[in-house]
Backbone as ProteinMPNN parsed JSONL, in Angstrom:
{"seq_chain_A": "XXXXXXXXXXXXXXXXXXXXXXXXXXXXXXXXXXXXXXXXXXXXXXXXXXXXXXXXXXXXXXXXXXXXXXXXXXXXXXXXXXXXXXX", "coords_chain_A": {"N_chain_A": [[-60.038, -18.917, -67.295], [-62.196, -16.717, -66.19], [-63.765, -14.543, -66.579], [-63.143, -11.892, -69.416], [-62.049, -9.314, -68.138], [-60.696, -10.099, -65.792], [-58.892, -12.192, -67.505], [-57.372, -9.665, -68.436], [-56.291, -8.047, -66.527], [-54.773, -9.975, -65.233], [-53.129, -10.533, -67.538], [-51.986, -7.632, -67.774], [-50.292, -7.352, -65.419], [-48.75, -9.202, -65.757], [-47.269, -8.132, -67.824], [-46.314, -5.531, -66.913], [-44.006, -6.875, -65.066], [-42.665, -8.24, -66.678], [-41.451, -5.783, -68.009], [-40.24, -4.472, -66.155], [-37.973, -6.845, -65.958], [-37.083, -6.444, -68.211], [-35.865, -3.823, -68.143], [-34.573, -4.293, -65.787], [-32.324, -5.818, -66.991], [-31.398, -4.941, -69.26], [-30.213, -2.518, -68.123], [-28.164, -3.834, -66.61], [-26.683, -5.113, -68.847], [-25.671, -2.684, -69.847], [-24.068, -1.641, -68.679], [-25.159, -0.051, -66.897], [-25.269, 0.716, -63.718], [-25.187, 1.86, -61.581], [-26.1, 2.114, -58.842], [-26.561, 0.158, -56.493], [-28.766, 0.0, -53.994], [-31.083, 0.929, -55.751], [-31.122, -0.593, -57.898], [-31.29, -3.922, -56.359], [-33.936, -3.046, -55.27], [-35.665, -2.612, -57.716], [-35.447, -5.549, -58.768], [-36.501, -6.747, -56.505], [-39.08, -5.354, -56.782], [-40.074, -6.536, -59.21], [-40.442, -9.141, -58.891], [-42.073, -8.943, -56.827], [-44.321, -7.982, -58.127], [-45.051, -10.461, -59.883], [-45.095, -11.804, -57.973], [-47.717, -11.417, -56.797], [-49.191, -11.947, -59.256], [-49.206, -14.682, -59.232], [-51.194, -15.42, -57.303], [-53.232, -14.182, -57.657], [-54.349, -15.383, -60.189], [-54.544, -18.104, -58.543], [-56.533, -17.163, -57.081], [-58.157, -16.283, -58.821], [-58.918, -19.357, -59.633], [-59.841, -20.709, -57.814], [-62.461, -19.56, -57.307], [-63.2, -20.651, -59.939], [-63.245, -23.183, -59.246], [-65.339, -23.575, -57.741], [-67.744, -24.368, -58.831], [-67.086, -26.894, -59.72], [-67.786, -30.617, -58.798], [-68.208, -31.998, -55.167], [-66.035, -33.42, -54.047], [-63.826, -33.012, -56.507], [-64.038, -30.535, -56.193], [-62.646, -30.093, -54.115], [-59.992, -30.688, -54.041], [-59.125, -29.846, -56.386], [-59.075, -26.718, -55.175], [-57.225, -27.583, -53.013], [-54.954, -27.914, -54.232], [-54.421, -25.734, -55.096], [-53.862, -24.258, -53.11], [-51.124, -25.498, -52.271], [-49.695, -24.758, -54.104], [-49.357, -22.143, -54.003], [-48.1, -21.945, -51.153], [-45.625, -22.86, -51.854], [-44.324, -20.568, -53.273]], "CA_chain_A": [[-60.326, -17.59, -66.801], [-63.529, -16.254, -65.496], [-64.041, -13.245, -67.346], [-62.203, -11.459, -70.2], [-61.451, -8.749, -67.422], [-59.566, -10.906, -65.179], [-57.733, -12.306, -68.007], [-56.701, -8.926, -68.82], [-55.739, -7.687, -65.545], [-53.04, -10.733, -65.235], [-51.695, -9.842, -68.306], [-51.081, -6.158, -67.366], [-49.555, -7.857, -64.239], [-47.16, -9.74, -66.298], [-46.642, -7.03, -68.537], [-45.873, -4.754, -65.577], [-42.738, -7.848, -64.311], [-41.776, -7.907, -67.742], [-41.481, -4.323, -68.223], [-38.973, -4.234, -64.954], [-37.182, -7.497, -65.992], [-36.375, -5.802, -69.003], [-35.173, -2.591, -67.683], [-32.921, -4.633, -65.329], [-31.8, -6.817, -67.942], [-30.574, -3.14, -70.02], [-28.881, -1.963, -67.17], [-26.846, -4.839, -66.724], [-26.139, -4.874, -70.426], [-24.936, -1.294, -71.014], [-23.013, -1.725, -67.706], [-25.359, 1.188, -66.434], [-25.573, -0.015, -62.315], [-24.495, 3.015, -60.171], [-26.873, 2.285, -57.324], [-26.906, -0.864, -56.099], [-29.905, 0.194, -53.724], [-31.791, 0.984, -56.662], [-31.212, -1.91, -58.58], [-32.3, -4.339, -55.643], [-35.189, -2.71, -55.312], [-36.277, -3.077, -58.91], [-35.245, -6.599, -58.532], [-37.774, -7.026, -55.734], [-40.137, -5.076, -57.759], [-40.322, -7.773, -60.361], [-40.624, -10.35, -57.535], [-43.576, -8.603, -56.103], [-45.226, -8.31, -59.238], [-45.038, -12.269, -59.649], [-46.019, -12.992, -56.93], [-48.977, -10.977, -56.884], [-50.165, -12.263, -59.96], [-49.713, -15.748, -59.277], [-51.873, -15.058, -56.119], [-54.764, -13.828, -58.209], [-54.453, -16.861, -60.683], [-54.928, -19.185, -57.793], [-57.658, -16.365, -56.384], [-59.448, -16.752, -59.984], [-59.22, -20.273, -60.276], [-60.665, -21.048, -56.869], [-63.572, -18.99, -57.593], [-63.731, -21.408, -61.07], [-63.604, -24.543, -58.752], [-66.93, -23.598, -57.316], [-69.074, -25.27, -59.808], [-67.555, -28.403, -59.487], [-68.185, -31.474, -57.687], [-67.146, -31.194, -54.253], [-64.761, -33.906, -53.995], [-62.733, -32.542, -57.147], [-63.382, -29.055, -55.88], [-61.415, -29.533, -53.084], [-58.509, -31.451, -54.345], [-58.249, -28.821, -56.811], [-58.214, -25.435, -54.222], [-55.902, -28.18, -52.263], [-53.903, -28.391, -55.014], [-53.553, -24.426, -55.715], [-53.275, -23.319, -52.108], [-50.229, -25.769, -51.762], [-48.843, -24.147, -55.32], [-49.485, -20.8, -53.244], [-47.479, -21.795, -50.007], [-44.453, -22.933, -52.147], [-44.151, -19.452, -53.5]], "C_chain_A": [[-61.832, -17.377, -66.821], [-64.487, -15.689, -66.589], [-62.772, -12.673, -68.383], [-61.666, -10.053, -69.354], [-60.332, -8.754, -66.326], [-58.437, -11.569, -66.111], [-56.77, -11.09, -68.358], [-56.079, -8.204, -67.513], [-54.479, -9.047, -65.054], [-52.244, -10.599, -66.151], [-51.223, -8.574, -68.253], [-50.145, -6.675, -66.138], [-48.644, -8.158, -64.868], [-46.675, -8.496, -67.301], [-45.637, -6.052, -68.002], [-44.158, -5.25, -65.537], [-42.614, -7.512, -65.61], [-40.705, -7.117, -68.408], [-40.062, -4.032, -67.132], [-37.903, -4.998, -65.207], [-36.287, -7.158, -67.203], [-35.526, -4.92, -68.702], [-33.921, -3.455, -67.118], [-32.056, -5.118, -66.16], [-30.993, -5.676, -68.952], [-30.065, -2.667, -69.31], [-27.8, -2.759, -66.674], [-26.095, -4.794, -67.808], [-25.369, -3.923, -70.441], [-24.349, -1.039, -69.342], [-23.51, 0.177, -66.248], [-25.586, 1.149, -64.414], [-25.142, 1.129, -61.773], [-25.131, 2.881, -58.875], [-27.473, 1.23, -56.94], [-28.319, -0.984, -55.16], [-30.947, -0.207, -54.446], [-32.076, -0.423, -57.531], [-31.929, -3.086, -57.692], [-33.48, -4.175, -55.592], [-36.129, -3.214, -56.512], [-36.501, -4.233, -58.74], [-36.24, -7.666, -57.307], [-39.331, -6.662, -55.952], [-40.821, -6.086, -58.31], [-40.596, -8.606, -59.632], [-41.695, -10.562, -57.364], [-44.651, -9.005, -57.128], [-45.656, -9.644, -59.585], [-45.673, -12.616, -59.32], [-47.442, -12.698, -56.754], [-50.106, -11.541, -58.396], [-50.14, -13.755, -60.329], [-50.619, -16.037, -58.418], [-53.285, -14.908, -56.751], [-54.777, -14.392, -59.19], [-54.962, -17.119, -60.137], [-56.659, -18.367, -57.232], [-58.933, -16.929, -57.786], [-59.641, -18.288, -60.269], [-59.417, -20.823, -59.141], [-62.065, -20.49, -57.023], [-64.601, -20.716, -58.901], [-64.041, -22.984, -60.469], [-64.896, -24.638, -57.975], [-67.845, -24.305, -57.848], [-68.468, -26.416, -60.301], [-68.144, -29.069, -58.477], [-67.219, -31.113, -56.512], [-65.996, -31.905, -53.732], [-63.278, -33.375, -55.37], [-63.098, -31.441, -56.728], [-62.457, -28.707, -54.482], [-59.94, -30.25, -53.132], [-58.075, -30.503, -55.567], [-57.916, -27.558, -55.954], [-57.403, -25.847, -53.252], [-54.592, -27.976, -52.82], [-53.481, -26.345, -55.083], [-53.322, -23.514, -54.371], [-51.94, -24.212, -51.935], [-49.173, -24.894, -53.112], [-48.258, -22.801, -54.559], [-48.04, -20.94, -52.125], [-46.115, -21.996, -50.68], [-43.872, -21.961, -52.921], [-43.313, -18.182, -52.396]], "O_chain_A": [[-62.541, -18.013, -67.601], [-65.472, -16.118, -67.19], [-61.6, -12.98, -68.164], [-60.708, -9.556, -69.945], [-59.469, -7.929, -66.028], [-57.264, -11.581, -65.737], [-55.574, -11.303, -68.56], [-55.011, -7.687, -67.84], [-53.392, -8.762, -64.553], [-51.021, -10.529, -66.035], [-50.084, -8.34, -68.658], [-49.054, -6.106, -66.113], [-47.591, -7.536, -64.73], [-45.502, -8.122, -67.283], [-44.513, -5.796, -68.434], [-43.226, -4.495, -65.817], [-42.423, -6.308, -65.78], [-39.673, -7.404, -69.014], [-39.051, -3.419, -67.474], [-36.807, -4.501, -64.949], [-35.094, -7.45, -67.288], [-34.345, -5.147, -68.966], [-32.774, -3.482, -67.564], [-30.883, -4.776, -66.007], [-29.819, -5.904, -69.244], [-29.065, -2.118, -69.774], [-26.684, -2.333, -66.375], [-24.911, -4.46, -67.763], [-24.287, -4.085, -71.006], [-24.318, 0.151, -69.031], [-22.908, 0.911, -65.465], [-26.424, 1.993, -64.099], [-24.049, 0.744, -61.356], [-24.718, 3.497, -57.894], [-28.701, 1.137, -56.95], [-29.051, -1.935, -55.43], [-31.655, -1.188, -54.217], [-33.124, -1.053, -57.676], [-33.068, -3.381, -58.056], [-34.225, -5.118, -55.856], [-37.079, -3.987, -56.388], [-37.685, -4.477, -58.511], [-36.52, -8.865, -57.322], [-40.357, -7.234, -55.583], [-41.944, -6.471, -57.986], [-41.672, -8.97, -60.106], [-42.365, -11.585, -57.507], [-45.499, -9.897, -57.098], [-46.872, -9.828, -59.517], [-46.594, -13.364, -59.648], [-48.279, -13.584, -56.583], [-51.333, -11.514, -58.491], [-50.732, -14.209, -61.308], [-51.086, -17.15, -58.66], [-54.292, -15.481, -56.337], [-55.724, -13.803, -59.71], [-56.143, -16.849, -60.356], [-57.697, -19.009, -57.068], [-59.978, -17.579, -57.764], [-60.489, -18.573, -61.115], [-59.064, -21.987, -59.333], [-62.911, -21.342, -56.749], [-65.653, -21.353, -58.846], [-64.806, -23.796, -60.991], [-65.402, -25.708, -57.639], [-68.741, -24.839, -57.194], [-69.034, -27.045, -61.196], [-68.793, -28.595, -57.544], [-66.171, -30.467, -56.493], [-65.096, -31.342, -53.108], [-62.072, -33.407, -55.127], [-62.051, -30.808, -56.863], [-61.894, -27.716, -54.018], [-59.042, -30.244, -52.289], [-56.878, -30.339, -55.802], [-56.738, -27.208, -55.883], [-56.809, -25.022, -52.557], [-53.503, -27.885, -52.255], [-52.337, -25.892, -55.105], [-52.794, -22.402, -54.38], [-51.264, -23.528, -51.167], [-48.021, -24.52, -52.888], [-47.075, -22.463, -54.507], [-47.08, -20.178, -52.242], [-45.245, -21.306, -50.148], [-42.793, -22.314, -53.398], [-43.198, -17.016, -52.773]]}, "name": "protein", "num_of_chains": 1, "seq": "XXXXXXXXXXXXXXXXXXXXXXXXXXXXXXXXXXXXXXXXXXXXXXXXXXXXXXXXXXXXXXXXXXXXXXXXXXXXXXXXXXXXXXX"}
């Protein structure tokens, strides 16, 4: 990580998914589901969240491949835009 600001903004990110995967994970439990809508949604919630903060991983750790050499700096942002596309 870059900065101790970027590390802390991916962990509110995961905190965030967490925070939802829980909830769903208690409404399954206590059999509380009345609104299948709703529930999806959440369920795509948590998704989003994910994905967004594996996105700005790869965002911060292209930045960090800058100051290498430039044959390993491009076999690593090779390597984390293909991580990216299989998302």
């Amino acid at each position: 990580m870059k900065t101790t600001k970027e590390k802390k903004a991916l962990i509110d990110r995961l905190s965030r998914a967490e925070g939802q995967v829980h909830a769903l994970r208690h409404t399954l439990e206590t059999g509380d589901v009345c609104d299948c809508k709703a529930f999806i949604s959440q369920i795509k919630a948590a998704r989003s969240a994910l994905k967004r903060t594996s996105e700005q991983f790869v965002l911060n750790h292209i930045h960090l491949c800058q100051t290498l050499p430039k044959a390993e700096r491009e076999a690593q942002i090779e390597e984390a835009l293909k991580a990216l596309a299989r998302d």
